[in-house]
C-alpha positions in Angstrom: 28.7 -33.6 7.2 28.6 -34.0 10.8 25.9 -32.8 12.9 28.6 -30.7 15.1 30.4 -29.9 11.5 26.8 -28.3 10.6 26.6 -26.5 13.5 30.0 -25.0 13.2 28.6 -23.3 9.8 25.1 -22.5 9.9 25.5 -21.4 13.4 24.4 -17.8 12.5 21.1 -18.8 10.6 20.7 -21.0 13.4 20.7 -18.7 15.6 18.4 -15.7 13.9 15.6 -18.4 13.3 15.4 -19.6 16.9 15.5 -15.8 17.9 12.6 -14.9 15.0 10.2 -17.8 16.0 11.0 -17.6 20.4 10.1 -14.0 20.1 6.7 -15.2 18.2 6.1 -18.2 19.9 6.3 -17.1 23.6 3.9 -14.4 23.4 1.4 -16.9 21.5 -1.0 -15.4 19.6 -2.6 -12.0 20.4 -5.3 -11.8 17.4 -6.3 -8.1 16.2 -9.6 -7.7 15.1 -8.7 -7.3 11.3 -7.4 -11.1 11.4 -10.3 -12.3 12.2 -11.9 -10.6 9.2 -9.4 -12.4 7.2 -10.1 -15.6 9.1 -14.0 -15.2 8.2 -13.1 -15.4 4.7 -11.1 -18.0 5.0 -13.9 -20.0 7.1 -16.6 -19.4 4.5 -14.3 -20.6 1.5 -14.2 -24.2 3.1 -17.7 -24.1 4.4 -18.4 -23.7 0.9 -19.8 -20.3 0.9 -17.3 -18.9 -1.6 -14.8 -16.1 -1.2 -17.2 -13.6 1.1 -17.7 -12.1 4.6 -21.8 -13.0 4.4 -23.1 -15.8 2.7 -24.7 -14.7 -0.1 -22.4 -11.3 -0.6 -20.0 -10.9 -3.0 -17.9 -8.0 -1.6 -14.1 -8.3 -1.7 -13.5 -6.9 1.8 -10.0 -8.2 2.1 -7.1 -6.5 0.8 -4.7 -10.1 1.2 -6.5 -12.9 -1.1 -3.2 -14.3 -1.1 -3.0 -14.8 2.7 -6.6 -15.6 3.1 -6.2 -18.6 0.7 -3.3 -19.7 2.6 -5.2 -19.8 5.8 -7.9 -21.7 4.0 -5.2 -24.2 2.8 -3.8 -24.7 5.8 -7.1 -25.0 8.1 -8.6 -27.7 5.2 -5.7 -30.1 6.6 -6.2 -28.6 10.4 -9.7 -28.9 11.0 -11.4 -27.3 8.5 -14.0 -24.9 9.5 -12.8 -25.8 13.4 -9.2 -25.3 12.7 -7.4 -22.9 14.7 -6.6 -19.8 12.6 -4.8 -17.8 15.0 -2.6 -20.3 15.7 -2.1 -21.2 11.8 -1.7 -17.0 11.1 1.3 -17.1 14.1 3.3 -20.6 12.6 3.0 -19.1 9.4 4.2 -15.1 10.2 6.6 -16.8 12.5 8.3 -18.4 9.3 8.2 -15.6 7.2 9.5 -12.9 10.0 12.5 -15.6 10.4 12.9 -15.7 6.6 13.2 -11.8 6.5 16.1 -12.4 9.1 18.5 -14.6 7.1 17.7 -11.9 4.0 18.2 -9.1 5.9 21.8 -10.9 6.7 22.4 -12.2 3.2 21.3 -8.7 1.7 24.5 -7.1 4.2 26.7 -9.7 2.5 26.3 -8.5 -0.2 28.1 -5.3 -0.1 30.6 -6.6 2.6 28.4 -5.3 5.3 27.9 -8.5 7.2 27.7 -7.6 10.4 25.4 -4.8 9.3 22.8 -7.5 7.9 23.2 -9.1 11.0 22.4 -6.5 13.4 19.4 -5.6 11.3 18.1 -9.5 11.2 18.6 -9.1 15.2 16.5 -6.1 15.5 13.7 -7.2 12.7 13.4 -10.3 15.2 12.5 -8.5 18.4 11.1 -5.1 16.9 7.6 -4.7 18.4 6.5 -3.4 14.9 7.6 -6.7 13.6 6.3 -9.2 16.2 3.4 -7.7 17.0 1.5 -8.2 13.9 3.0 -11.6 13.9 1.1 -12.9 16.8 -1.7 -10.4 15.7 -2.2 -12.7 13.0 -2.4 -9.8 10.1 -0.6 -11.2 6.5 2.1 -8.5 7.6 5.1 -10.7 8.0 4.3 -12.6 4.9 4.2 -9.2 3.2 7.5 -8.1 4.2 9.0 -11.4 3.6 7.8 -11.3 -0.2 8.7 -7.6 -0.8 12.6 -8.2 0.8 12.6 -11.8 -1.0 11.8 -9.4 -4.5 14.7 -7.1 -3.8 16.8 -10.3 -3.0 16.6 -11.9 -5.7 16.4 -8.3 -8.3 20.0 -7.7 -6.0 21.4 -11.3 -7.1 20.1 -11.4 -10.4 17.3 -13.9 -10.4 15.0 -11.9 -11.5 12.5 -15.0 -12.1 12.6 -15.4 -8.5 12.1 -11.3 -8.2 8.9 -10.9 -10.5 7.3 -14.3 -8.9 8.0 -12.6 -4.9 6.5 -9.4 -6.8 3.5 -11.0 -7.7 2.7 -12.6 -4.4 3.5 -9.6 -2.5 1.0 -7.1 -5.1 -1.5 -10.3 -4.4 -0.5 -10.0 -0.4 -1.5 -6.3 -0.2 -2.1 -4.1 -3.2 0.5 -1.1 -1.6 3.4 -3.2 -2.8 3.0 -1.3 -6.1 5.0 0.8 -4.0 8.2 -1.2 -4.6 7.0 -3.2 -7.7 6.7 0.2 -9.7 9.9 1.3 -9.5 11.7 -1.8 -9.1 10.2 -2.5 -12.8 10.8 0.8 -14.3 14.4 0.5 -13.4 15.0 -3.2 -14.8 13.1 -2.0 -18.1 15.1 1.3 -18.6 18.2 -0.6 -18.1 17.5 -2.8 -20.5 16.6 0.3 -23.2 19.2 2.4 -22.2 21.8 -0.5 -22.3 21.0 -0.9 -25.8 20.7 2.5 -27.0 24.3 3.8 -25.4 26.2 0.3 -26.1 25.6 1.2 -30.0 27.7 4.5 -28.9 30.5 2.4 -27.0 31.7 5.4 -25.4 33.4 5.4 -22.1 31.1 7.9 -21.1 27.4 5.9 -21.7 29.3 2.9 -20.4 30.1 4.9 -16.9 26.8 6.2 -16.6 24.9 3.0 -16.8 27.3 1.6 -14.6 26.6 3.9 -11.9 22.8 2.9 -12.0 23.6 -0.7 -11.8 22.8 -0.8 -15.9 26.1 -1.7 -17.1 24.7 -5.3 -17.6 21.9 -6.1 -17.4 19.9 -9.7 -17.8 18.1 -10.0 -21.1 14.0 -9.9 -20.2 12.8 -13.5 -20.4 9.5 -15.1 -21.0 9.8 -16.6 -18.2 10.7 -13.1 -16.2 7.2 -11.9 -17.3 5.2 -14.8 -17.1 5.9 -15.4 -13.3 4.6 -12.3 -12.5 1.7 -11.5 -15.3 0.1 -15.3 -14.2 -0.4 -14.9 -10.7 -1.7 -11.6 -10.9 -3.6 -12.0 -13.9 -5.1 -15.5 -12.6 -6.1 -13.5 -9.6 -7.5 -10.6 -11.4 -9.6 -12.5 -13.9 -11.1 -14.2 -10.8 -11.8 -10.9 -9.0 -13.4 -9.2 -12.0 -15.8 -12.2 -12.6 -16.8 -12.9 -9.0 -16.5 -9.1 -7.4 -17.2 -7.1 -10.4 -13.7 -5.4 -9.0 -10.6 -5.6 -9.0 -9.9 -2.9 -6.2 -10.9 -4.3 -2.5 -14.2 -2.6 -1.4 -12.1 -1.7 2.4 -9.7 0.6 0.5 -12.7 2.5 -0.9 -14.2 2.2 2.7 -11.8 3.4 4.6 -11.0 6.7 2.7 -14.3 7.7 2.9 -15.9 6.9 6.5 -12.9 8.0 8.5 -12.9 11.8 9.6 -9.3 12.8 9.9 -7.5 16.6 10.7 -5.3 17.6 7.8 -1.8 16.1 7.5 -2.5 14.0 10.3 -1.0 11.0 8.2 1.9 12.9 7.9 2.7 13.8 11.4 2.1 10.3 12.2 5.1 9.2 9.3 7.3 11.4 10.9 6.6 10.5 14.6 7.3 7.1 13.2 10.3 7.8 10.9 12.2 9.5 13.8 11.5 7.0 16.3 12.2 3.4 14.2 13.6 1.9 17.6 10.8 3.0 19.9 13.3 5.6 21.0 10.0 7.3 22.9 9.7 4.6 25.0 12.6 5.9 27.0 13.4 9.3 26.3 9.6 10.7 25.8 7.7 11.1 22.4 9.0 15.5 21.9 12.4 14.6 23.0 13.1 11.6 20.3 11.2 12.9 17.8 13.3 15.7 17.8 16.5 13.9 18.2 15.7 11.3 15.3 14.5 13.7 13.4 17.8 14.8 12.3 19.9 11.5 13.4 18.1 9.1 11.7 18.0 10.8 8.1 21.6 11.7 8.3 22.4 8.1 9.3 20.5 6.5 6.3 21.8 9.0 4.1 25.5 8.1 5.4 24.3 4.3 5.0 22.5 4.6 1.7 25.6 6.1 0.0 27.7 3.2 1.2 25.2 0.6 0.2 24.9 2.5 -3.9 28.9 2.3 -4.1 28.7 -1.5 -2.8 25.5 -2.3 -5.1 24.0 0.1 -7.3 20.9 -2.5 -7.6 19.9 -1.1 -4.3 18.6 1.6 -5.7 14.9 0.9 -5.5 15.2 -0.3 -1.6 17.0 2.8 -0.7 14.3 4.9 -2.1 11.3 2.8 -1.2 11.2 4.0 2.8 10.3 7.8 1.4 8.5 6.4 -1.2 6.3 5.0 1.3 6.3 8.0 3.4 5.3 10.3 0.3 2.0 7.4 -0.9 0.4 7.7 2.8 1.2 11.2 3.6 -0.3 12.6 0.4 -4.3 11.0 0.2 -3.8 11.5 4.4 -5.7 8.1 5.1 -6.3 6.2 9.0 -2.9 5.1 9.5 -3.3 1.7 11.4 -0.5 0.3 12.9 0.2 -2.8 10.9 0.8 0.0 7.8 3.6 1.3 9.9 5.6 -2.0 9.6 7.0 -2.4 5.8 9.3 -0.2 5.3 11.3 -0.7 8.4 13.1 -3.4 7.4 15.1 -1.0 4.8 14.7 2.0 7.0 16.8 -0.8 9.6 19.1 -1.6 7.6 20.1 1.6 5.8 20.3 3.2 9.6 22.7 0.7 11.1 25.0 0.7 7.6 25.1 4.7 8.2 25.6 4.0 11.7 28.5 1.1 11.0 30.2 3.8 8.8 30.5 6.1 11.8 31.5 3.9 14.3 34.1 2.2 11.9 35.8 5.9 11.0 35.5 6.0 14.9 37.2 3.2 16.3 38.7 1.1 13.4 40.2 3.3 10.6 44.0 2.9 11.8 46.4 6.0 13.3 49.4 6.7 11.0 51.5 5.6 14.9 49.0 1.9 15.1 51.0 -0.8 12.6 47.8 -2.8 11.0 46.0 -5.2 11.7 44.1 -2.9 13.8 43.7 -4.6 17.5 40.5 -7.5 17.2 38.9 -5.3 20.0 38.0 -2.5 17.7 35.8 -4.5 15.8 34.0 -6.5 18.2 33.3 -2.6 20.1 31.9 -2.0 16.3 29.7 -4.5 16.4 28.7 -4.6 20.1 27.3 -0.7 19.8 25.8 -1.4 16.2 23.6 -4.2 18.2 23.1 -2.5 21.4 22.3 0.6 20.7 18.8 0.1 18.9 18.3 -2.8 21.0 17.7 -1.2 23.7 15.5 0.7 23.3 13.5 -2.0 21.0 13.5 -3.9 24.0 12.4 -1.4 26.3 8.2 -1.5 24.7 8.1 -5.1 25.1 6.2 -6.6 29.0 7.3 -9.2 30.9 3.6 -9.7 32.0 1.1 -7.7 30.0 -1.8 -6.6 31.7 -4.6 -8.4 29.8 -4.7 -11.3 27.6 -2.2 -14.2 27.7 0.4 -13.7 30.7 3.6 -14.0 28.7 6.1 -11.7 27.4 5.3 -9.5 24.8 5.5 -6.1 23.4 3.2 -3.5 24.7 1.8 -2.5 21.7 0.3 -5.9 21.2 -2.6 -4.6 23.0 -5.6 -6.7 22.3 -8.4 -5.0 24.9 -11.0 -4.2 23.0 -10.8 -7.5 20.5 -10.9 -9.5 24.7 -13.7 -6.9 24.8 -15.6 -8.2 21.5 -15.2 -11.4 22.6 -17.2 -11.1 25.8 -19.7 -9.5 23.5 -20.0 -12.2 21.2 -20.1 -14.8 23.8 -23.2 -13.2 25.4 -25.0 -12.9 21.8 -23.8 -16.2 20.3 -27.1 -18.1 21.7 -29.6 -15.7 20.8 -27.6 -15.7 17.1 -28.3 -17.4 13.9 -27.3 -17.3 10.4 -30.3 -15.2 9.2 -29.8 -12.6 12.5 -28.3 -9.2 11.5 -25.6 -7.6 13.8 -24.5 -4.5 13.1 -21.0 -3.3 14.6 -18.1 -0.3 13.6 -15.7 -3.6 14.4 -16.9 -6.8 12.8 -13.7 -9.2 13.1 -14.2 -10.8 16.5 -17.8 -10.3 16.1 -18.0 -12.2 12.6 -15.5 -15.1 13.8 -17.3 -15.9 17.3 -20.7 -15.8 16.1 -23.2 -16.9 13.7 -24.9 -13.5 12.2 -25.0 -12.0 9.4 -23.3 -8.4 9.6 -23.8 -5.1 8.9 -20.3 -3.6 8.6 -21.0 -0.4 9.7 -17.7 1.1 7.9 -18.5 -0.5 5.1 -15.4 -2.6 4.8 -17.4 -5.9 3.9 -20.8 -3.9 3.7 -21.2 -1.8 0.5 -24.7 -0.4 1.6 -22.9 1.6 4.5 -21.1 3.7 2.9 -24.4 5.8 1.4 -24.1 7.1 4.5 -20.8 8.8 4.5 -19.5 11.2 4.8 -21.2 12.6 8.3 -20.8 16.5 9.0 -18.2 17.2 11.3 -20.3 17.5 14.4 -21.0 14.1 14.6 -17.7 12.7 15.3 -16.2 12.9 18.4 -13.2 10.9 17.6 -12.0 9.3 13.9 -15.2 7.5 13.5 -18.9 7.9 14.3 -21.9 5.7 13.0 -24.6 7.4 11.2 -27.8 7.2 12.4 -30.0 6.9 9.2 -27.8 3.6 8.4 -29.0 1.8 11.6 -32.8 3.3 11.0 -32.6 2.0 7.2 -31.1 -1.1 7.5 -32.6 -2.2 10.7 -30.2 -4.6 11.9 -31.8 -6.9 14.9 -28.7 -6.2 17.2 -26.3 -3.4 17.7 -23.0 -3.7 19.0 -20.8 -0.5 19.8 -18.2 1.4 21.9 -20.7 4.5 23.4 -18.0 7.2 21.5 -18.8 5.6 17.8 -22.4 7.3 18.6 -22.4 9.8 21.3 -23.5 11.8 19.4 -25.6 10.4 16.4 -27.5 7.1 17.5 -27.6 8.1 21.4 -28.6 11.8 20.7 -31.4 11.0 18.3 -34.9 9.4 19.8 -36.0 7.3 16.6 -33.0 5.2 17.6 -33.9 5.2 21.0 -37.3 4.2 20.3 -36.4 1.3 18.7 -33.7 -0.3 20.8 -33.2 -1.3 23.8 -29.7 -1.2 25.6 -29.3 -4.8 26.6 -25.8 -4.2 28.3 -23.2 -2.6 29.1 -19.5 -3.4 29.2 -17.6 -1.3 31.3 -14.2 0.5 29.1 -12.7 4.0 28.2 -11.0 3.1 25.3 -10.9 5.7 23.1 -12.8 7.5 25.5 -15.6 5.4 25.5 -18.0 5.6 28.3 -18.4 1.6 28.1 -19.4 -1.3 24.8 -23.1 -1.3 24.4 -25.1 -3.7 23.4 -28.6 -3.1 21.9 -31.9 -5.3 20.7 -34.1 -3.9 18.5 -37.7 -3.9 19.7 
């Protein structure tokens, strides 16, 4: 085949790949501070620590062992403990974002909605949910490539390839029990229920298995259960030897030291739910809230119906957007960004099908007084307004020059202040820093990357001694998070590192603390209110 011959038929992958790794690759990477937590790991592994934050502690503090050893892989042939992790996190998320693309396009093939796939690969490229957590360097992308690889291959039947993409997803980030669940209990209940109504060979059993995509199913191989039992089982085995636990310390961390209003989770899904295409960012957050609040569910709904009459093995990727919804609303935990991100790609794609079914019954479906074809125009209007309309406004929250960090384009939420922040802290510790100096911080990921110390996670992410201090009584918090005083006074850490709201009013309000620290310096900011970063030496 002929280079121009190749262009002529892969034009379209072509094209979704360069557009997936431009929209990475010009903003360059814009590290959040959980990466660098991530990159700590990795560090230690090839320094020969062993799989911890601090030398000497084994505390899982990382829910993506997966990623984490695929940094470490990577940075053994790139430097080793000087390779350049935030540049290996944004080649490798650039991939896997662009790899979500062509399956996003191959998954609307598959029920003759191609240009449906195609507008949803366009928007996953560019979506500021999607690209910033890419450059962030978070294991995000590679998440959402393995869980949309897993309903790939379930969809087209190679379900070897579905329980493997399973496995590394569950080994990614433990949430993708959210899909893995019921993505299992519907290929095992096929299998029962296709063998308990096929001894009745009625018309009947055979319709209703058919309309659950159960009509005929793939007999369960060793090899089906093996690709997903190893992985997770080699990885658990390790975890319970070396940890004592199979469950990440963080997730225990972060339920208990954040103080959060009731249902604030929820209110937060549904801001997001009813503005998947930064709709806000033009029309104001009460105005498209209330607007997508009823578009956008009647849309998927519309969409979701066509997708179960083209593929009932869509099942479990239709339901897994609310199924998400309904796992974060309920325990109401700190909803960071980056857990914002994986169920758009279905929530996309179901939208846009919904929305191709409208603008179709619009402008295609033929007059009795039109002869068919229908005129070529129709469908190219189709196709124009599926694309443009939630481009635009995807487009909209993304800078042609940001404000702070690297000058190029980028989307605004790829906000990186108070990690630039961290940095100018760490570069005024790191020469009074060694390995046996404590540093105790409410954000350890730039502070644990750029220098040397050992540290006192003060939300007990990495640290498990913190969290005998939660939770605080309400008074103490001023925003989500506050430090307790006793923890500092206990632990005695020889430096303390935080934003002035994390202890207005616990450390700064109580003299013992006072007493035995001295404000070394101040960095001016008001994020999150704060009335600047401070910097403290104890005495």
């Amino acid at each position: 085949m002929s280079f121009r011959a190749f262009l002529r038929k892969f034009w379209l992958p072509i094209l979704l790949v360069i557009l997936a790794l431009s929209a990475r690759l010009i903003p360059g990477p814009r590290t959040i501070d959980d990466a660098f937590i991530t990159f700590r790991y990795a560090r230690n592994l090839l320094a020969g620590d062993g799989f911890v934050y601090n030398a000497g502690e084994r505390v899982l503090g990382t829910t993506t062992p997966l990623y984490t050893l695929l940094m470490a892989s990577l940075a053994a042939f790139t430097g080793g403990t000087q390779a350049p992790f935030p540049i290996l996190a944004l080649l490798v998320n650039a991939l896997a974002d662009a790899g979500t693309c062509l399956l996003l396009w191959q998954l609307g093939k598959r029920i003759n909605a191609e240009r449906v796939g195609i507008a949803a690969a366009l928007i996953w490229a560019v979506a500021p949910y999607s690209v910033t957590f890419a450059i962030g360097g978070l294991e995000t992308s590679l998440y959402v490539f393995l869980l949309t690889a897993a309903v790939w291959a379930y969809v087209t039947r190679c379900h070897k390839l579905s329980s493997l993409c399973a496995a590394l997803a569950l080994l990614t980030r433990p949430d993708a029990l959210i899909l893995i669940l019921p993505l299992a209990a519907v290929r095992l209940l096929g299998l029962v229920l296709h063998k308990i109504l096929d001894r009745l060979r009625s018309n009947k059993a055979v319709a209703f298995l058919r309309n659950f995509g159960m009509d005929n199913p793939a007999p369960l191989t060793w090899q089906e259960v093996l690709a997903f039992v190893l992985p997770v089982a080699v990885w658990g085995g390790f975890a319970w030897i070396y940890f004592g636990s199979l469950i990440p310390h963080s997730m225990t961390a972060k339920l208990i030291t954040y103080h959060l209003a009731p249902a604030s989770a929820f209110i937060r899904l549904i801001q997001h739910y009813t503005t998947p295409f930064m709709e806000d960012t033009l029309l104001g957050s009460a105005a498209a809230v209330s607007i997508g609040l009823i578009l956008y569910p009647f849309l998927f709904i519309v969409g979701a119906r066509r997708a179960w009459k083209g593929d009932r093995n869509l099942l479990v990727w239709i339901a897994y957007p609310w199924l998400y919804f309904i796992t974060f609303a309920l325990p109401n935990p700190l909803l960071f960004r980056w857990y914002l991100t994986p169920p758009l790609p279905a929530y996309f794609f179901f939208i846009l099908l919904g929305l191709d079914q409208i603008l179709t019954s619009i402008f295609i479906r033929e007059k009795a007084s039109l002869a068919p074809p229908h005129p070529a125009w129709r469908t190219w209007v189709v196709t124009a307004l599926l694309i443009i309309l939630p481009l635009i406004p995807t487009l909209s929250e993304w800078q042609i020059h940001p404000d702070h960090g690297p000058g190029r384009p980028a989307p605004e939420m790829a906000f990186i202040k108070l990690e630039l922040l961290y940095r100018q802290a760490a570069d005024y510790l790191a020469p009074q820093l060694n390995s046996n100096t404590v540093l105790a911080a409410g954000d350890v990921g730039v502070l644990g990357f750029y220098t040397p110390a050992r540290i006192l996670d003060t939300v007990g992410l990495n640290s498990p001694v913190s969290l005998n201090y939660y939770p605080l009584d309400d008074r103490y918090y001023v925003i989500n998070y506050a430090i307790p005083t006793n923890l500092i006074l206990d632990q005695k850490p020889d430096f303390v590192v935080i934003l002035e709201v994390y202890g207005r009013l616990t450390l700064l309000k109580d003299p013992r603390f006072l007493a035995q620290y001295d404000l070394m310096r101040t960095l001016p900011t008001d994020i999150y209110g704060s009335n600047g970063m401070l910097i403290f030496k104890r005495k």
